[in-house]
N, C-alpha and C positions, 0 to 999 in steps of 0.2 A: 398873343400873350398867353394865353392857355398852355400850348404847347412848349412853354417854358416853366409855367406852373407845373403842369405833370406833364414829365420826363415818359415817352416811348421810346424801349430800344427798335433799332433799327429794324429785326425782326418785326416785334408788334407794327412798328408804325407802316409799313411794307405788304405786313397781312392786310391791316387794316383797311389802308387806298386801294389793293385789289378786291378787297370784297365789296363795299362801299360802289366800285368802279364797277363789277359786274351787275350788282344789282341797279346802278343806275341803267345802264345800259339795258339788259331786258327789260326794264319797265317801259323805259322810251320806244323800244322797239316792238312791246306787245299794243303800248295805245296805238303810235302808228298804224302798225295793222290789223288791230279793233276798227277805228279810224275810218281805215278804206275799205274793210266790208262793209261796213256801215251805210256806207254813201256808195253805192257803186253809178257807175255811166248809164243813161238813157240805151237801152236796149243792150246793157250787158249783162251777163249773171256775174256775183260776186262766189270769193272761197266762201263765203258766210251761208249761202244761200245752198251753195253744192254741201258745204256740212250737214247742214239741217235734213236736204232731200238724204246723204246716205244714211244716216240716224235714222228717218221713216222708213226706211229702206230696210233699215234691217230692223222693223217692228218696234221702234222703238215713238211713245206717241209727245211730241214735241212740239206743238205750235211755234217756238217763237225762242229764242234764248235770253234770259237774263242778265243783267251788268254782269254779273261774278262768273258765270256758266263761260260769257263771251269772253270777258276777261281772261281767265283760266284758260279756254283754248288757245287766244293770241299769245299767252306767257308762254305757253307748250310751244307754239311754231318758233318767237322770239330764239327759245331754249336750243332746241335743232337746229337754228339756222346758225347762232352762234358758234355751239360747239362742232357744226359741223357733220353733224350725226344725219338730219334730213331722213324721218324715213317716209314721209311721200303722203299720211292721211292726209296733213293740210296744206295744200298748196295753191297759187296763185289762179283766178280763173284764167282758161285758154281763149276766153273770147275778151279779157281784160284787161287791156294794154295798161290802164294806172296801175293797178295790182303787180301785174309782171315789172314795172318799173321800178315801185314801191318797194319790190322783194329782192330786185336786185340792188339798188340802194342799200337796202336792208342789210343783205349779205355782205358787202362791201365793206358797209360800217362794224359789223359785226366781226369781219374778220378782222381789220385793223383794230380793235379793241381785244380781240381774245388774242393777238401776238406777242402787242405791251402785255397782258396778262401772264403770260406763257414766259415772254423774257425776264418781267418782274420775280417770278416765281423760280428761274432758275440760276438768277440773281441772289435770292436769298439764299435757295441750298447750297450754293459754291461758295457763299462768305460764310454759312454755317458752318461748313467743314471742311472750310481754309487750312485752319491750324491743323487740324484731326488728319489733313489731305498729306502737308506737310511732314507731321510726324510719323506716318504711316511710308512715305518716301525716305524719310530717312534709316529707319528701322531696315527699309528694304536694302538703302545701300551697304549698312552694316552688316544683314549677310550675306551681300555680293561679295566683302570683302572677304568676311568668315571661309566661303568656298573658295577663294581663288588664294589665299594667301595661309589657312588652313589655320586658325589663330586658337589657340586653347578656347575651352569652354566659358571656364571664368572670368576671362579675358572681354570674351563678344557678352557676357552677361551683365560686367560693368560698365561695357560702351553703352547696352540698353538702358542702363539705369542710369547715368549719365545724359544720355538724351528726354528721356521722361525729366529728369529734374531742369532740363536744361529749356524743354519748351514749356513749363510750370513759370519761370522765371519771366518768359517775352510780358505775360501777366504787371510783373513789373516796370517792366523797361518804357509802358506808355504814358507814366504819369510824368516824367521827364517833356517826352515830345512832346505831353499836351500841354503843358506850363510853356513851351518853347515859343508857342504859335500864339500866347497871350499876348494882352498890353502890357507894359509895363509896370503897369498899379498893379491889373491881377496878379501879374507874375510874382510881384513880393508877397502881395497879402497871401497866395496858394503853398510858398516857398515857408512864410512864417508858420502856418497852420501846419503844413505838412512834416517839414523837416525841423521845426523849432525843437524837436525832445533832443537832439545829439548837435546840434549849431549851436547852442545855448554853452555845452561842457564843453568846448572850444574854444583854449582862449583867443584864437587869432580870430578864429569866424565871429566870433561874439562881438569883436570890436571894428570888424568889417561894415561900409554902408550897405546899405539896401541893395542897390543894383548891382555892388559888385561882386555878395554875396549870392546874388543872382545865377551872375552865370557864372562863379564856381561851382555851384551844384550842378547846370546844364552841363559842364564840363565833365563831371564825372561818371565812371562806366562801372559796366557789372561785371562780374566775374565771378567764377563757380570752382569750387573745387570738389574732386571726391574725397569719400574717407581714406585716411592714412596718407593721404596726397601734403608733402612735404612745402611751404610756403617758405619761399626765399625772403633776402634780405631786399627788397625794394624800395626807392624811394618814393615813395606814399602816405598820402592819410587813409587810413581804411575805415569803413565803419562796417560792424556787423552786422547783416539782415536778417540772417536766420543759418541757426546750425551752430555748435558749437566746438571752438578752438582752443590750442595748448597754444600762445603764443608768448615766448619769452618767459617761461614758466608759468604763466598765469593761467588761467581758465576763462574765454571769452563769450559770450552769447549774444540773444539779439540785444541791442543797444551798446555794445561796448566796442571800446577803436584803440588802435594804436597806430603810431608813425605819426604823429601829432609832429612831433620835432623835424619835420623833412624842412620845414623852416632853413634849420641850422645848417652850417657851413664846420669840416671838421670833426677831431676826435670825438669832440663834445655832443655827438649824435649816435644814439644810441643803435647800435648793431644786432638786428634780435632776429632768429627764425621760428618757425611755429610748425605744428602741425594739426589739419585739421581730424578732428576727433568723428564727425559727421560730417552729411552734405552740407558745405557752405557757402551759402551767398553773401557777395560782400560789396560793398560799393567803394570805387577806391579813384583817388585823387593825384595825379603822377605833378610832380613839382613842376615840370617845362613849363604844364598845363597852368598851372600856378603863377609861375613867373610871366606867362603871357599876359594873362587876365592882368596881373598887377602894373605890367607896364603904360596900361592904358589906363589907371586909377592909381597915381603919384601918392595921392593922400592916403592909399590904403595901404599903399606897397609901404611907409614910413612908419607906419604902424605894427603892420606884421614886423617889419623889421627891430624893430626897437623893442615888441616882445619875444623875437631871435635873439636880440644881444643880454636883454634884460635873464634868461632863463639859460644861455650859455654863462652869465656871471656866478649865475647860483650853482650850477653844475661846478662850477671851478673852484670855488668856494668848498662845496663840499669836496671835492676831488683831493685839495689842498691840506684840507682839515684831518681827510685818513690816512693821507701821505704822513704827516707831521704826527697822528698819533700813533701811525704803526714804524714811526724813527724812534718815539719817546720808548714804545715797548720795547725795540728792538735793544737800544741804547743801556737800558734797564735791566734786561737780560745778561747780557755782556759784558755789564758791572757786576751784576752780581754772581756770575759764574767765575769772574777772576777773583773778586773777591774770597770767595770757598774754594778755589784750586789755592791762591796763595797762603791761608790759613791750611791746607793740610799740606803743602809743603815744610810748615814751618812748623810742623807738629803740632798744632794746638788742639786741633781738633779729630777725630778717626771717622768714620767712615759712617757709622750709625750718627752721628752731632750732626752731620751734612743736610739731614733730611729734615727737620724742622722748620729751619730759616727760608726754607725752596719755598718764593710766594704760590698761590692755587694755579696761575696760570699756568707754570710753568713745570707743571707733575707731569706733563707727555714727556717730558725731557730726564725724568727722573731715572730710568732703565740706563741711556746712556751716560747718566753722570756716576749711577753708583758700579757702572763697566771703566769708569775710569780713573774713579775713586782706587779699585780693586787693584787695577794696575799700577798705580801708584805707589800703596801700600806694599806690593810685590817686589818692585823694584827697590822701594826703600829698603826692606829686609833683606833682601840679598848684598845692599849694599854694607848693610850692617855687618853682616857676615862673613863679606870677605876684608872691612878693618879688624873685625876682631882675630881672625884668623893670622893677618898683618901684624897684629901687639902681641899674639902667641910666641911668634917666631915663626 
């Protein structure tokens, strides 16, 4: 229960049962042979006893050792026998077959505990610098390529920067797999907390149930682009993670999407390319993937669909509506350009009267009408000119 309370990473909780694990183990292993010096056999010397004699031995005046004194020596032998080190002050007596048993026991155990140790520890540093291992291999293959295919500079400097942002992202890609490997409960309650800020501004996701909304999100993949890197017309819902895009003239950032409409079938789906302005991450949803999921949830698939048709009608509608008001201008225009050709053929009006009546829209057209205005007047007078010349004789 604890250890659900408070979270060790794998690291700490790793350190932790080796250290914990060595220190049991000397302690066991220094009472032990505390232990058997302590009691040795009827007619044999013990290490305890050869300790004491080389101590007097070399002037030093010791009757007897105390708990901590004896203690402290067996921790020292424990310590060398584990790691291996043994340098030879204390060792088992030669006339002491329990001891020499004892020691080799000892060593035995000692070794099998300090190899788990040794494996545990080289356990941790290889998943410490997995990734680091990883992107240091790849780096390397990039300029294996660099030498053998002889690639511009700028070139092998945005494959590196590309790669750095690219194992930045794996960072992401785990909160997917671990929703995956939940229960069902977890998996929506993790899915609403997590992803609710952009599933919410989705009309189709929003009206989606719980588990089918599920695994559309498990469904979905990442993808990276660099700057100035050109985004095609794809059929997808995208959302942005981070980095910001010109898609379809817009300006997008983290939290904003488009291809919402991949729904749709037809004209009525809007055709749009981008380019991304920064590094961007994006999470995107390819329709099959869509239509898979929906096959096997009828009720959701009727839904999205009905708000396909529902938002292809308003699309039409509008479509309809600018058709019709750019007939009505058109229509407009057309009238009233004949109407001021026929009024200055029929003289009523010259060429400066023309320009009042021209409504505002339609002054881009003004250059060309007073060029034909001009000819008009031109032609008329010459024609004048050669009647009159006609009634002269």
């Amino acid at each position: 229960k604890w250890k659900n309370t408070i979270h060790l990473t794998f690291a700490a909780n790793t350190t932790m049962e080796g250290g914990v694990g060595i220190v049991i183990t000397l302690h066991l292993l220094a009472c032990s042979w505390g232990l058997v010096g302590s009691h040795p056999c009827e007619g044999c010397s013990s290490w305890l006893e050869e300790y004491l004699s080389r101590e007097q031995q070399a002037g030093v005046d010791n009757e007897g050792l105390d708990a901590v004194h004896q203690y402290t020596a067996s921790l020292y032998w424990a310590t060398m026998t584990m790691t291996g080190i043994g340098y030879g002050d204390i060792t088992p007596s030669h006339s002491n077959t329990r001891e020499q048993a004892a020691a080799t026991l000892g060593m035995l155990l000692a070794a099998v505990a300090w190899s788990v140790i040794i494996a545990n520890t080289c356990e941790l540093v290889k998943e410490l610098n997995r990734t680091s291992e990883q992107y240091q291999k790849t780096l390397d293959d990039c300029d294996r390529i660099h030498k053998l295919h002889r690639l511009p500079k700028d070139v092998v400097m945005r494959i590196r920067i590309y790669f750095t942002k690219m194992f930045e992202l794996q960072e992401s890609k785990g909160t997917r797999s671990l929703i995956s490997r939940m229960s069902p409960m977890l998996q929506r309650e993790v899915v609403e907390a997590v992803y609710a800020s952009w599933t919410h501004t989705v009309p189709w996701m929003a009206i989606m149930s719980q588990p089918c909304l599920v695994r559309v999100i498990l469904k979905m993949e990442h993808y990276l682009f660099v700057p100035r890197e050109n985004i095609p017309d794809i059929r997808q819902a995208v959302f942005v993670q981070r980095g910001l895009v010109n898609f379809g003239g817009r300006f997008l950032r983290r939290g904003a999407s488009w291809g919402l409409d991949m729904v749709m079938d037809g004209p009525l789906r809007r055709r749009q390319t981008g380019i991304a302005l920064t590094f961007l991450q994006i999470l995107g949803l390819w329709r099959r993937h869509l239509d898979e999921i929906l096959d096997e949830y009828p009720d959701d698939a009727f839904y999205v669909k009905r708000w396909a048709i529902k938002m292809a009608l308003q699309r039409r509608v509008v479509q309809l509506a600018r058709i019709e008001e750019s007939n009505v201008r058109s229509s407009g225009l057309k009238g009233s350009l004949s109407h001021h050709l026929g009024r200055i053929r029929e003289g009523e009006v010259g060429n400066n009267d023309l320009r009042p009546p021209l409504p505002e829209e339609y002054q881009y057209l003004g250059s060309a009408a007073r060029d034909a205005s001009n000819q008009v007047d031109a032609a008329t007078a010459d024609l004048d000119s050669r009647l009159g010349k006609l009634d002269a004789g």
